[in-house]
Steps between C-alpha positions, in 0.01 A plus 500: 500500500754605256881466637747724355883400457621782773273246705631157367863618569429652825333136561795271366735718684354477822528097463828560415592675798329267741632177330818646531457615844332117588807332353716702670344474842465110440905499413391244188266480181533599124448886464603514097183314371254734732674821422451383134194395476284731683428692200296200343379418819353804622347591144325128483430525882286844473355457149419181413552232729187418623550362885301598788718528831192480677396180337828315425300191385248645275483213253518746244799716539785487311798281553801699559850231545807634585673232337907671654319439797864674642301819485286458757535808580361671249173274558501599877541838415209495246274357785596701742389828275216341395365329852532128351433269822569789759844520412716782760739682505625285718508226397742628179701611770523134606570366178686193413466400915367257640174469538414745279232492249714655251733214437814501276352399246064534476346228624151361436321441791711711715359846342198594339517583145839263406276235301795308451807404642788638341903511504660208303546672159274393205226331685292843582431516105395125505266571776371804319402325184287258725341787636429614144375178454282433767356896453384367168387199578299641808395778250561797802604730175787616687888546410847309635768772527837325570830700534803350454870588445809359312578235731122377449605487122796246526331287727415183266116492645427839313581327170248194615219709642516797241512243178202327605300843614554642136431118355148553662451861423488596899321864439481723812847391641764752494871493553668822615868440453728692699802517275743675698767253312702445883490207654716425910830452301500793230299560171298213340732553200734223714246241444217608294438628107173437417277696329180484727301659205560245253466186763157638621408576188602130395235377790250655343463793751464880388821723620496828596786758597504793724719752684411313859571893638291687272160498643288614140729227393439233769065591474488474121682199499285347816178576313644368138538182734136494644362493162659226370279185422584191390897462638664578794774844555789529565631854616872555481503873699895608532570574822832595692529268870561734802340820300588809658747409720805688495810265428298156460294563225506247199735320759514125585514624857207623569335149459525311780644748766367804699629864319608591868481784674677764236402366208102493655550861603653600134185288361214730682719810427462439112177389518377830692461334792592614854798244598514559872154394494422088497200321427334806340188507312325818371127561532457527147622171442301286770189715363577354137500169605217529768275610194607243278386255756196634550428458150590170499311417812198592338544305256589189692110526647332530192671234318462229835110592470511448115715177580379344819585155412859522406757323728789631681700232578481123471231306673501170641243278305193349681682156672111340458506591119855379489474174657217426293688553169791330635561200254558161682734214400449170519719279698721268317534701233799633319533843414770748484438836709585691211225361346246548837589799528368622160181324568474597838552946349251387230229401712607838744497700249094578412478609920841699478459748242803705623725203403690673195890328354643254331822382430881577390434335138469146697090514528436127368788385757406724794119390419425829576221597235167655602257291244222750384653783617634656218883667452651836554644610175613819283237798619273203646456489842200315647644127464612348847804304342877697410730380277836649613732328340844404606539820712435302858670794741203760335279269517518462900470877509274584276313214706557697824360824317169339375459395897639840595243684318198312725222290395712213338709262576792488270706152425805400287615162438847325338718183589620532848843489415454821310377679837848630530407768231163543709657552824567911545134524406399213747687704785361819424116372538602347806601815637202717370322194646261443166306183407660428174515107402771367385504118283812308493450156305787272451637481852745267583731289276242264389519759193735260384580496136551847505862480691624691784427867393160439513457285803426719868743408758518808717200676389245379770755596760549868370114556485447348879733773612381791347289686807113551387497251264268200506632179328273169403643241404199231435555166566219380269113638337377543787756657651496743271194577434506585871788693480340762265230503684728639812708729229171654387394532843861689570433848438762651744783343272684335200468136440661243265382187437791220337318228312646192366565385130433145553243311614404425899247309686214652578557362931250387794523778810555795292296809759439812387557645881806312496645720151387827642705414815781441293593139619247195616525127593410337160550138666655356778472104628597353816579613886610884429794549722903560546531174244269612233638559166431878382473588144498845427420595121369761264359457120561209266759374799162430735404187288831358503491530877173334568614199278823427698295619864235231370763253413681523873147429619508191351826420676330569850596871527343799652500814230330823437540705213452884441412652234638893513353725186628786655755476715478933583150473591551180686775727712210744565320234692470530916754260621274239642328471140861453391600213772178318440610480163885466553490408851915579673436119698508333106841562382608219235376711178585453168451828291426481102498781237633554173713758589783612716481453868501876552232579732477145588680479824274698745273158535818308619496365838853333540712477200573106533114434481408694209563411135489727198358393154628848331661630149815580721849342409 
């Protein structure tokens, strides 16, 4: 079907219109970066994105990330036209409200065709070049599309994630930049000189210009991009925020506010429009897109009967296959969880292909390594083990794309202390509710020599309260080997696993039922009752308090100790699972981590009977 540009613009101008007329009706949302971009969109959209709204999780579609995920509109309005998930008019009459699929900003999981999550500025193009990744590595022959604007750009992740895309030679990724050169508080010229050219071009990537309005302009330069081998593209298409409307045009207010009522009415009037009429879509235009999908639908069929065995999603590996491969450590031993751990993904690895990472430059600390299966590297794709170097916030999204794309389970690993660059990422696949795994070695102070910026104080508290996210913290081998047998298990969620530097015992009464509850009775001795001694632990702290429980024993007193990997899933629990464990009629405790108390004080019974063995001052 060949389009014409009197069809493109009457296309883009339609989403124009009902963006507008969704913002307004909403009373909030970004109108400038819609109005914009609809040009590029529309032209990619109805030529040569290939996405089937009927199938929104054909393996092999395209990935399409609207990385200023402030746009949303322009995504629902692209849906809507084109059928993606059942989208109705309605329901972009209901935008931005609650309970509405089409959410301020897209969300995965919420509506069909958003395969990621996006919003927080940067992390969309991180997420795109682990789509780009995983396409190649699950060899689907299909293109990442990401568009982004200039607040995208000055976000510090687009330096990380775009250096090491054009380090490996990422083909099949392209970045449409929406250079509109406004950002909330006036031009970019406030803040921002670079020459996007040159830096791209410094990556490695090949750069391309266009008129982001001219539409012969906007398809040359689209196919130019398609053929590319061998590096990734940037497009830098010129654009003008809040196009067409009458006194907001090129202005920093049309970002992040509705045009209102006039200014929406002046809008339809110069874009031939009728502007008493709202929510208006011609006949033409919902043909155009109904025919592109179609088209695409068709395809969708015969590529899943070409491709029958291709994945979706993530799938939870066989717990019979799992348990068998499960290493097991011998008690008495001395081994530190850092180092278990690495044996224990080793010996996981040969039954969980989809297990693709590696580390933030800190692989032979981490312990991280896949042994055997060879390394991603410049235009190579097929190894299991990333290098990323010292770029840990990409990392964890590029980690969340891999999973995002389906089949694999993406990981990224560093010190723990450095999870504080790690965390936007960690919060985002959380929300879109993906199976990423995280690694965090070096947990506690025991660091030592390395001083006080590299010792975790606070860290294990911030993970614990970030909502979706699963923490371990192993309190020896066995322990941890368990623990990624319950993360790989996981596939409704992130999960992060903190290891220790130094060595631990390897301790009697470790149960794996007891880790995927979250917290277990590892030992207790005497009459269990209101003058028991409770010790409640996590990680390296858990051998420390068997050895003084098992030294009060020898004075004639009653103790129990818990060990608690994971404090969030112990939460989870039914209460009377919880009381047999921490029963309310045993309240002398004495609680033991290396790190603040934060968190802490919800297994409390009466503040004079319970003692804290904390980081806190």
């Amino acid at each position: 079907m060949k389009i014409t540009n009197e069809q493109l613009k009457l296309s883009a101008n339609t989403i124009r219109c009902l963006c507008s007329d969704m913002i307004d009706k909403a009373k909030s949302g970004h109108p400038g970066a819609p109005l914009g971009m609809a040009d590029l969109a529309v032209s990619l959209w109805l030529k040569f994105l290939n996405v089937a709204p009927a199938d929104p999780k054909w393996p092999g579609r395209d990935r399409l990330v609207f990385s200023g995920g402030h746009a949303s509109a322009l995504v629902y309005a692209l849906f809507h036209l084109s059928g993606m998930g059942g989208l109705a008019m309605d329901e972009l009459k209901n935008f931005r409200q609650l309970g509405c699929r089409c959410a301020g900003h897209p969300e995965r999981g919420l509506m069909p065709g958003v395969d990621v999550t996006t919003g927080p500025l940067g992390q969309g193009i991180a997420m795109g070049v682990g789509l780009a990744l995983a396409a190649k590595k699950a060899a689907t022959a299909n293109r990442t599309w990401v568009f982004c604007g200039d607040g995208d750009m000055e976000e510090g992740i687009s330096h990380e994630a775009c250096s090491w895309a054009g380090a490996m030679k990422l083909d099949d990724l392209i970045l449409v930049y929406d250079s509109n050169s406004i950002t909330i508080e006036g031009a970019t010229s406030l803040a921002l000189s670079d020459d996007a050219k040159k830096r791209f071009e410094s990556y490695g990537w090949k750069v391309l210009e266009c008129d982001g309005h001219d539409y012969d302009a906007i398809d040359r330069t689209y196919r130019r991009a398609m053929r590319v081998k061998g590096q990734p593209v940037l497009i830098v298409a010129k654009t003008h925020i809040g196009f067409g409307a009458p006194t907001k045009h090129d202005s920093a207010d049309s970002h992040g506010a509705p045009l209102g009522a006039e200014e929406t009415r002046g809008l339809k009037t110069a874009l031939g429009f009728d502007p008493d009429k709202s929510f208006f879509v011609p006949d033409e235009v919902y043909a155009l897109f109904g025919e592109r999908a179609k088209t695409l639908g068709r395809m969708a069929k015969r590529w899943r009967r070409q491709h029958p065995e291709v994945a979706e999603a993530a799938i939870a590996p066989d717990y019979m296959k799992l348990m068998e491969a499960l290493p097991k450590f011998e008690t008495g031993k001395s081994i530190a969880t850092r180092a278990a751990s690495g044996t224990v993904m080793n010996a996981l690895a040969a039954i969980i292909p989809e297990l693709v990472g590696g580390s933030a430059d800190l692989g032979p600390s981490n312990k991280t390594y896949l042994k055997g299966f060879g390394e991603v590297g410049p235009g190579s794709f097929e190894g299991r083990n990333i290098h990323y170097g010292i770029r840990e916030l990409a990392m964890t999204a590029i980690a969340n794309g891999i999973t995002a794309f389906g089949g694999f389970r993406g990981y990224g690993a560093t010190f723990f202390v450095f999870s504080d660059y790690c965390k936007p990422a960690l919060r985002l696949a959380a929300l879109m509710k993906v199976p990423s795994i995280f690694v965090f070695s070096h947990d506690s102070f025991y660091v030592g020599e390395d001083g006080p910026t590299h010792e975790p104080v606070e860290h294990l508290a911030s993970m614990r309260i970030i909502p979706g996210l699963t923490t371990y913290r192993p309190a020896d081998a066995n322990e941890t080997a368990y623990a990624w047998a319950e993360m790989l298990l996981n596939v409704k969620g992130p999960s992060c696993i903190l290891t220790t530097r130094q060595d631990v015992p390897v301790l009697d009464g470790v149960r794996h039922e007891g880790v995927a509850k979250g917290g277990y009775v590892i030992y207790q001795s005497g009459e269990q009752d209101e003058h028991t001694l409770l010790f409640i632990a996590s990680g390296s702290e858990v051998s420390l308090a068997l050895e003084a429980a098992k030294t009060l024993v020898t004075e004639g007193r009653a103790v129990r100790v818990v060990s608690m990997p994971s404090m969030e899933l112990f939460l989870r629990q039914p209460g009377a699972y919880r009381d047999s464990v921490i029963p309310g009629g045993m309240p002398r405790r004495i609680i033991v981590e290396a790190g603040v108390r934060f968190g802490w004080d919800r297994f409390r019974v009466e503040p004079r009977t319970t003692r804290f063995v904390t980081m806190d001052d």
